[in-house]
C-alpha positions in Angstrom: 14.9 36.4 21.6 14.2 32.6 20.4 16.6 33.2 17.3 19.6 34.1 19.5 22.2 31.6 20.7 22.8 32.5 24.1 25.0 30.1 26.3 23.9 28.2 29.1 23.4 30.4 32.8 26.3 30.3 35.2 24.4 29.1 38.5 24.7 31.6 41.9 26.7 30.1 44.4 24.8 31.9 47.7 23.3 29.5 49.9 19.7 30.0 49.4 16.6 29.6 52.1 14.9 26.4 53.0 11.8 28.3 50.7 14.0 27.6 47.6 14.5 24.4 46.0 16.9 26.1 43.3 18.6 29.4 42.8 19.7 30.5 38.8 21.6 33.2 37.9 21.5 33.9 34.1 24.4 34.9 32.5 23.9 38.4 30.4 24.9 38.1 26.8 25.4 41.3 24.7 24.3 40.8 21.2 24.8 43.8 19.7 21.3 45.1 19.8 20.2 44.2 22.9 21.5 42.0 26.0 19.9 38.8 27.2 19.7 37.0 29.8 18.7 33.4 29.8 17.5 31.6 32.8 15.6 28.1 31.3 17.0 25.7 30.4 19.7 25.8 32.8 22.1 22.7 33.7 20.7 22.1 37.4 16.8 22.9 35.9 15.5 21.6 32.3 12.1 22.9 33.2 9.5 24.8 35.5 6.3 23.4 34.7 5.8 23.9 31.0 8.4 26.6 30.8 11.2 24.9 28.8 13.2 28.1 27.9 13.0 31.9 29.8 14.6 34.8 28.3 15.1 38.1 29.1 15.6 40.8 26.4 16.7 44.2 27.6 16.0 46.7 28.8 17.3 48.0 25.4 17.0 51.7 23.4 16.9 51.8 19.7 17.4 54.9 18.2 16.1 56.1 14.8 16.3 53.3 12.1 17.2 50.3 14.6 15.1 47.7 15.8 15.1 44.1 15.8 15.6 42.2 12.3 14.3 38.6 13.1 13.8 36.4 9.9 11.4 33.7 9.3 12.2 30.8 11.4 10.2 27.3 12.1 9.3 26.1 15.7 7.8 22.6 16.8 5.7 20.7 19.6 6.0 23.7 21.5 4.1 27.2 22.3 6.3 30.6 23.0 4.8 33.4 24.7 6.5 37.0 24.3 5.4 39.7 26.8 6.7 43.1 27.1 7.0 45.5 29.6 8.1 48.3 27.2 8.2 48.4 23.0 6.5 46.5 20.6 7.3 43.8 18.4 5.5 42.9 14.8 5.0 39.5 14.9 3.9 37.5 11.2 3.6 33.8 11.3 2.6 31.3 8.5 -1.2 31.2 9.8 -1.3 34.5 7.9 -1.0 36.5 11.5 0.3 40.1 11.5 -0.6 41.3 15.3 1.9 44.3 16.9 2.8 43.0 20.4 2.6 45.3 22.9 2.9 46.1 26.4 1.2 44.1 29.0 -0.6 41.8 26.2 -0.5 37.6 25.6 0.4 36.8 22.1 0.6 32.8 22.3 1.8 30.7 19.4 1.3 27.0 19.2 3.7 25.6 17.0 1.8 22.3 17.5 2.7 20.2 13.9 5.2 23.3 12.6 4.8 27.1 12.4 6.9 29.6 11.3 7.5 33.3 11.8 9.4 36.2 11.8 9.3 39.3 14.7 10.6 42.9 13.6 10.1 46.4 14.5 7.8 47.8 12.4 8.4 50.8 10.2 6.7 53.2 12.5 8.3 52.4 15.2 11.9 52.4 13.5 11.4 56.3 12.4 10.7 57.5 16.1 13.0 54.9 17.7 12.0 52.9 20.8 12.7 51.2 23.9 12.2 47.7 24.5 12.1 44.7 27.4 10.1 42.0 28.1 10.4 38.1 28.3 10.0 35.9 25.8 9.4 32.0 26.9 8.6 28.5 25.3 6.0 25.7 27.1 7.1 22.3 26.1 3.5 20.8 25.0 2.1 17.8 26.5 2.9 14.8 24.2 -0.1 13.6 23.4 -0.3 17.5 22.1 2.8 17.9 20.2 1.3 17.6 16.7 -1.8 20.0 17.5 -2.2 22.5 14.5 -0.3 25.0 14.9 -2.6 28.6 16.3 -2.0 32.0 17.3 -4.0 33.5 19.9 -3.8 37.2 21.6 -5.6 39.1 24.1 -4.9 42.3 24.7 -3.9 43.7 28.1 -7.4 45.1 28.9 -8.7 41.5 28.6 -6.4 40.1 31.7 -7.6 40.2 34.7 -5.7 42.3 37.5 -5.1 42.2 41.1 -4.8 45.8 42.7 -4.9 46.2 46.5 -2.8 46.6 49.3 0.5 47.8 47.0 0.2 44.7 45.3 -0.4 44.8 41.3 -0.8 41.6 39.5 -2.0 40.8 36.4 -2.8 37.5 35.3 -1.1 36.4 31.7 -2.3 32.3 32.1 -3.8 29.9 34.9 -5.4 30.7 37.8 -3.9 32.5 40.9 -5.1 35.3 43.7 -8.7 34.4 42.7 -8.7 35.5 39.1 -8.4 33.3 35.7 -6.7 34.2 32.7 -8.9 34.2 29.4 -6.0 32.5 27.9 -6.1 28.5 27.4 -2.9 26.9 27.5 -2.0 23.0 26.6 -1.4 22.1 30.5 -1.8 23.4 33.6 -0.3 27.0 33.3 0.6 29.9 35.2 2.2 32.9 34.3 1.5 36.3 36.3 3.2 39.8 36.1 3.6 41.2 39.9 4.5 44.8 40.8 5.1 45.7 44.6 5.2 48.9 46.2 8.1 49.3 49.1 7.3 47.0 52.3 4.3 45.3 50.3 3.3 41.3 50.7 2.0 38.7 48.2 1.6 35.2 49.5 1.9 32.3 47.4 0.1 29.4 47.7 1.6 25.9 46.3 -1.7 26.4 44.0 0.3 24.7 41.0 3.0 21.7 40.8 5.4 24.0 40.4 6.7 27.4 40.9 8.9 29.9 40.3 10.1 33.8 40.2 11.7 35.3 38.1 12.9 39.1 39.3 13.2 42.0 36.7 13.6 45.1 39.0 13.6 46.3 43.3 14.5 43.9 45.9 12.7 41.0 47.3 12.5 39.2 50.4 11.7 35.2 50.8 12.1 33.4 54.1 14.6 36.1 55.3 16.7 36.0 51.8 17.0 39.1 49.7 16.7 38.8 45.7 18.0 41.3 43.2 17.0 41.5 39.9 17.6 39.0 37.2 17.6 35.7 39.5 15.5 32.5 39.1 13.7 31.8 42.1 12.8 28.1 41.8 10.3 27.7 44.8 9.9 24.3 46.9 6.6 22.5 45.9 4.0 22.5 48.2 5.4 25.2 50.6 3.6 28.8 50.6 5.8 31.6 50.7 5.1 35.5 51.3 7.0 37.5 49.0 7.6 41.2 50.6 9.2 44.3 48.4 12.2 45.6 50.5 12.2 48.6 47.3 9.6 49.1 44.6 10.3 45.6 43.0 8.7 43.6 40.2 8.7 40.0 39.0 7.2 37.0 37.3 5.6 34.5 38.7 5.1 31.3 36.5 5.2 27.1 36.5 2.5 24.9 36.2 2.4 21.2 36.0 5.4 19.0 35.5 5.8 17.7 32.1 5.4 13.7 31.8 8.9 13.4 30.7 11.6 15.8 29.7 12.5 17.0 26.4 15.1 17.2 23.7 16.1 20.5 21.9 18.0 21.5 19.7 17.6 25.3 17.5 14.5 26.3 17.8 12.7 23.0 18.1 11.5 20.8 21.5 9.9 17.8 21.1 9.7 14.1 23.5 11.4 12.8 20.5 14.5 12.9 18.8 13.5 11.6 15.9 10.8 14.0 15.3 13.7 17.2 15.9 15.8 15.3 13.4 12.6 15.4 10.7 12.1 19.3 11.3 15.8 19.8 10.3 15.3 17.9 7.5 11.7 19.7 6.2 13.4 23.2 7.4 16.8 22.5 5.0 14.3 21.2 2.1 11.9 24.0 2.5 9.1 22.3 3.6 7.6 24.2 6.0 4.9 27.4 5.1 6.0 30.8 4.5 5.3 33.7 6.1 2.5 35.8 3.7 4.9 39.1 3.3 7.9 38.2 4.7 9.0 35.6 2.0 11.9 36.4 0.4 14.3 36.5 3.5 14.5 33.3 6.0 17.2 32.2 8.9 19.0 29.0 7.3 19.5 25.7 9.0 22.3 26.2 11.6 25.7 24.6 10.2 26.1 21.9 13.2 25.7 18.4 12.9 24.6 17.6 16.8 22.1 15.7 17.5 19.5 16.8 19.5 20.2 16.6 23.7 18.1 16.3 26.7 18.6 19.5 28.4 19.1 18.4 32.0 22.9 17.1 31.1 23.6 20.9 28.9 21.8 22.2 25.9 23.5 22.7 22.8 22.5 26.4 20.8 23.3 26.5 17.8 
């Protein structure tokens, strides 16, 4: 999840085809509750696209009375997107939002100016316990966006459009790809699909975007000849089409977008183009400036005890 430190992914060392630019192999963390795995940033990639920061969370099973306990916490000049595969999440921001996010759904926050919120398993869900795994990621914002007001938006999963033919399921979470468009608008050029293969199945890829990449959560895939197993970041050469065939039943993301026009600092839970504008959010964050949550108030997740200054995440990321 966004509120976890997780240190930066140990890089595979197997040579890779001439179809990918960059292979990353994320390193799992067990956090007591669940194991993650986090693939952006990494210190060979800062981004794909948009996509400033990819996580993994699970698979994980919580039994009666567990769940996840996330606190009120701010975000800036950014937008996260959480899709699951399994489980659902409560998500309450300070917009006054309270949506349950759930399987196979888009629940995109804009923290634009500043939002906060908090993401728990509901009281429901804690009495029959649950299962949960998805992927939670963050889009750096264009900078001439950063300071947007911050919005939620969700569609559920009967609003995305889906590809099903020839063993190839795909559903559509943002952009355009395989001649469908997402009802989701994004900041930037976006895209972000959700791709199940039966065994021996094909998807091409065309260099439709900037840039691309996979991200493989179960089976085996092929690429130019190269096998993938799950939980590698497939960072795919721009303007090359690739075919991507299913040795096994296999699943995967498929996501990038256009490049940012610069990179971007981080530090916590806030990205900005600026430094100084990361170093203002600590400040409003530590004097309580920010909105509350409407019903979550009385708990938050305090300002992390490190003095760094925010760094540019192609030289190592710091996580507090």
């Amino acid at each position: 999840m966004s509120w976890s430190p997780c240190p930066d992914p140990v890089l595979g060392d197997r040579s890779t085809a001439d179809a990918i630019e960059t292979l990353i192999v994320p390193r799992a963390v067990d956090l007591g509750e669940m194991t993650v795995r986090r693939a952006l940033p990494s210190t060979k990639r800062q981004m794909v696209g948009p996509f400033i920061f990819f996580d993994q969370m699970g698979p994980a099973e919580f039994l009666t009375d567990q769940g996840i306990d996330v606190r009120p916490h701010p975000h800036i000049n950014l937008a996260t997107l959480t899709y699951l595969f399994e489980g659902e999440i409560l998500h309450r921001d300070s917009l006054g939002t309270e949506q349950a996010i759930q399987p196979g759904a888009v629940n995109w926050m804009r923290a634009g100016r500043g939002i906060v919120h908090s993401e728990r398993t509901s009281e429901e869900r804690k009495r029959h316990g649950q299962k949960l795994f998805g992927i939670q990621t963050w889009m750096a914002l264009p900078a001439d966006r950063e300071e947007d007001d911050p919005a939620f938006l969700h569609h559920g999963a009967d609003a995305l459009p889906l590809l099903d033919a020839d063993g190839v399921q795909a559903r559509l979470i943002a952009g355009q790809a395989f001649g469908l468009t997402s009802p989701l608008v994004t900041a930037s050029d976006t895209l972000y699909a959700d791709v199940q293969l039966a065994p021996g199945a094909r998807l091409p890829i065309e260099p439709s975007t900037e840039e691309r990449a996979l991200y493989t959560i179960s089976g085996t895939i092929d690429v130019a000849g190269d096998s993938f197993e799950p939980g590698q970041l497939l960072v795919l050469r721009p303007g090359d089409p690739i075919t991507v065939r299913a040795a096994t039943a296999a699943r995967f993301m498929l996501f990038g977008g256009a490049a940012m026009e610069g990179p971007r600092y981080i530090w916590w839970n806030f990205v900005s183009s600026r430094p100084e504008r990361i170093a203002a959010a600590k400040e409003e964050w530590a004097r309580g400036r920010f909105d509350t949550v409407p019903g979550d108030e009385a708990e938050f997740i305090p300002l992390p005890d490190r003095q760094d200054a925010p760094q540019r995440a192609t030289g190592g990321v710091l996580y507090p």
